[in-house]
C-alpha positions as CSV (number, residue, x, y, z in Angstrom):
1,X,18.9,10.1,-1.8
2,X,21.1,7.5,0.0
3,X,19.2,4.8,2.0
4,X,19.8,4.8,6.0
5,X,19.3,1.4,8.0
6,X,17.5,1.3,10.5
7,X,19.6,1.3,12.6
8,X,21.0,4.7,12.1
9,X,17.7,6.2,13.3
10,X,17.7,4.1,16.7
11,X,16.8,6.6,19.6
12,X,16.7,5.1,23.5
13,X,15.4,7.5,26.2
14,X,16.3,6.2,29.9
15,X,14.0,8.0,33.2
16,X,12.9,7.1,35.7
17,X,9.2,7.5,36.9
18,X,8.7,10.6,39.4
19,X,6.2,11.3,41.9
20,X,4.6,14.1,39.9
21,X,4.0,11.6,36.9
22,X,2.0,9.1,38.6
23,X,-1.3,9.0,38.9
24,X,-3.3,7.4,42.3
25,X,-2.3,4.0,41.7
26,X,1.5,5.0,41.4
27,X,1.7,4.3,38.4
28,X,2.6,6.4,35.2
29,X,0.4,8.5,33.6
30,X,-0.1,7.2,30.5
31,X,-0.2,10.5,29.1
32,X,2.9,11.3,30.4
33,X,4.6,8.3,28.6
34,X,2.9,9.6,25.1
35,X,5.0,12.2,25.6
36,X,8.2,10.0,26.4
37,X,7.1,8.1,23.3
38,X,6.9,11.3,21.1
39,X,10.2,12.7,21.7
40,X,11.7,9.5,21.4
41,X,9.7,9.1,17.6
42,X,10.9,12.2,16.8
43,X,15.0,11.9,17.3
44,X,14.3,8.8,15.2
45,X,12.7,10.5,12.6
46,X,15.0,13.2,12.6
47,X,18.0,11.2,12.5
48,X,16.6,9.0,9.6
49,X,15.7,12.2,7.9
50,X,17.9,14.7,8.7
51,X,15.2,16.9,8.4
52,X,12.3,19.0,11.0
53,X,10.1,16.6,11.7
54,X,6.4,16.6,12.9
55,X,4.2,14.2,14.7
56,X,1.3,13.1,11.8
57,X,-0.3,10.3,13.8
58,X,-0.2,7.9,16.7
59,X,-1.4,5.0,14.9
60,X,-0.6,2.0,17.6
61,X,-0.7,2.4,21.3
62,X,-0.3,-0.5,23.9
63,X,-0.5,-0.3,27.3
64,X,-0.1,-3.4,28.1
65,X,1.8,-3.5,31.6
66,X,1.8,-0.9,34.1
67,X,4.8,1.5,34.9
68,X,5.2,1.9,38.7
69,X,6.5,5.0,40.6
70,X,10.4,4.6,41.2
71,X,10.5,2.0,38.1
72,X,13.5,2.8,35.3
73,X,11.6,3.5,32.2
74,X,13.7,3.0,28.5
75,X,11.9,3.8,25.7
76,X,13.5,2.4,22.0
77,X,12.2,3.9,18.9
78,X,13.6,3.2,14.8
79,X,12.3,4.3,11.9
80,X,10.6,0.9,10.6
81,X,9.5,2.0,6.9
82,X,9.6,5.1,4.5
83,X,7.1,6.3,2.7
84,X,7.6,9.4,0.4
85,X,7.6,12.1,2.4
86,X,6.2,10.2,5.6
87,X,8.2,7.5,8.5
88,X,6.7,5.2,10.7
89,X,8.4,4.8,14.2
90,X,8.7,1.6,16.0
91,X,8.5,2.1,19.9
92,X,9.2,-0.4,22.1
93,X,9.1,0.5,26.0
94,X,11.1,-1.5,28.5
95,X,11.0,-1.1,32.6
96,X,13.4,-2.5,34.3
97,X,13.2,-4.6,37.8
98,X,15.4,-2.5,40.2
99,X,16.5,-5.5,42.0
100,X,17.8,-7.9,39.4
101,X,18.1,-5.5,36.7
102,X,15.7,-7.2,34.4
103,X,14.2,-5.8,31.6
104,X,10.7,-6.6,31.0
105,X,8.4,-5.0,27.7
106,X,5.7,-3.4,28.8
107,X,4.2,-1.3,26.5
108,X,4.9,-0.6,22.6
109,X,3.8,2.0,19.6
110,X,3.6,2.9,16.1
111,X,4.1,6.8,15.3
112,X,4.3,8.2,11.8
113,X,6.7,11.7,11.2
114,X,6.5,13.8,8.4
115,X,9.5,15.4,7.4
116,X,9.3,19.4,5.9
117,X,11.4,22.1,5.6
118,X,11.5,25.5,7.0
119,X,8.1,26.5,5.7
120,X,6.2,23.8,7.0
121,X,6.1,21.4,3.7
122,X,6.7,17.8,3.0
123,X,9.5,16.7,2.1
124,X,10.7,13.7,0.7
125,X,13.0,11.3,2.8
126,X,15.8,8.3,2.1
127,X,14.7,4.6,1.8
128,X,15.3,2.5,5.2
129,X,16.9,-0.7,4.8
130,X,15.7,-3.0,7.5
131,X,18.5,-5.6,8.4
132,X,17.3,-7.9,11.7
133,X,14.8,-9.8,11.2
134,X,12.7,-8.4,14.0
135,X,13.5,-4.8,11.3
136,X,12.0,-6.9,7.9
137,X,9.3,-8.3,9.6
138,X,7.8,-4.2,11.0
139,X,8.9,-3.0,7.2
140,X,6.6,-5.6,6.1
141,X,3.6,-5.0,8.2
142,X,4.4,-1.2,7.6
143,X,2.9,-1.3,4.2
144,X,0.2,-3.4,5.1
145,X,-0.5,-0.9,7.9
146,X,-0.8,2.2,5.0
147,X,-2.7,0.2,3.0
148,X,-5.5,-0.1,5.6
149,X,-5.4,3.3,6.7
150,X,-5.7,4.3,2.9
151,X,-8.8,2.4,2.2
152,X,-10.3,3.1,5.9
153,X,-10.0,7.0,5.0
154,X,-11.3,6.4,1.2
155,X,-7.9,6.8,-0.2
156,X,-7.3,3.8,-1.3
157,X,-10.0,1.2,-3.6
158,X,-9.7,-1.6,-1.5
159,X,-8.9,-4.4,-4.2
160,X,-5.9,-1.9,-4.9
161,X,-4.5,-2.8,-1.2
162,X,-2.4,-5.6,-2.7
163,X,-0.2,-6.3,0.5
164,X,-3.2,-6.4,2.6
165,X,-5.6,-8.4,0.7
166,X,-2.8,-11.3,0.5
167,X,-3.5,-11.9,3.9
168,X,-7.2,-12.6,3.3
169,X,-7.0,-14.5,0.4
């Protein structure tokens, strides 16, 4: 299976923020940008894998700036790591000042896919090869990311969780 770079799998989704996605600040509904954020992870994963993909976690979500009615929303999503059968997505979300033109980050999350195949079962997918530095340094912090889940869910002994317990020691 021949690696991809990342960024083969980059996905950007441009809309702008309706009426009937705001909530009674004005702002958007931050469910509605979930969903934004999941069809964005999922062209990523798809395009990395090549494969029907499916939504296996939302493992990061920041809302960290609001999104106001009228606003331009982008949202940017790359596979950031492999695993054997399982992605994680990067998301970056970007709004844009309709004045100057702007861009401003204003929120940002971490999906993982799982690819399968007609039936419904895993499948394995390619190696990413990060290349920016902004890429090695989310492929990094992907594995310690796994690791933590592992050994939170028992999965995983935690003096096995190599890339995670460098941090601590």
């Amino acid at each position: 299976m021949n690696p991809r770079t990342a960024s083969e799998s980059l996905t950007i989704l441009t809309d702008l923020v309706l009426p009937s996605e705001t909530n009674p600040l004005n702002n958007l509904f931050g469910g509605e940008l979930l969903a934004r954020m999941d069809r964005a992870a999922s062209i990523a994963a798809r395009r990395h894998s090549r494969r029907i993909t499916v939504t296996a976690s939302v493992n990061h979500v920041a809302f960290n700036r609001s999104i106001p009615l009228g606003s331009v929303v982008t949202v940017e999503a790359k596979v950031s790591r492999t695993f054997k059968t399982s992605m994680e997505i990067y998301l970056d979300v970007w709004i844009e000042d309709r004045e100057s033109g702007n861009k401003t980050k204003a929120n940002e999350a971490i999906y993982t896919f799982v690819a399968v195949d007609e039936s419904g079962r895993p499948v394995e997918v390619a190696p990413v090869i990060p290349e920016t530095e902004l890429e090695k340094q989310r492929y990094d912090a992907a594995l310690r990311r796994k690791q933590l889940s592992l050994v939170l869910a028992g999965k995983m002994k935690p003096d096995e969780a190599t890339e995670l317990k460098a941090l601590f020691v």
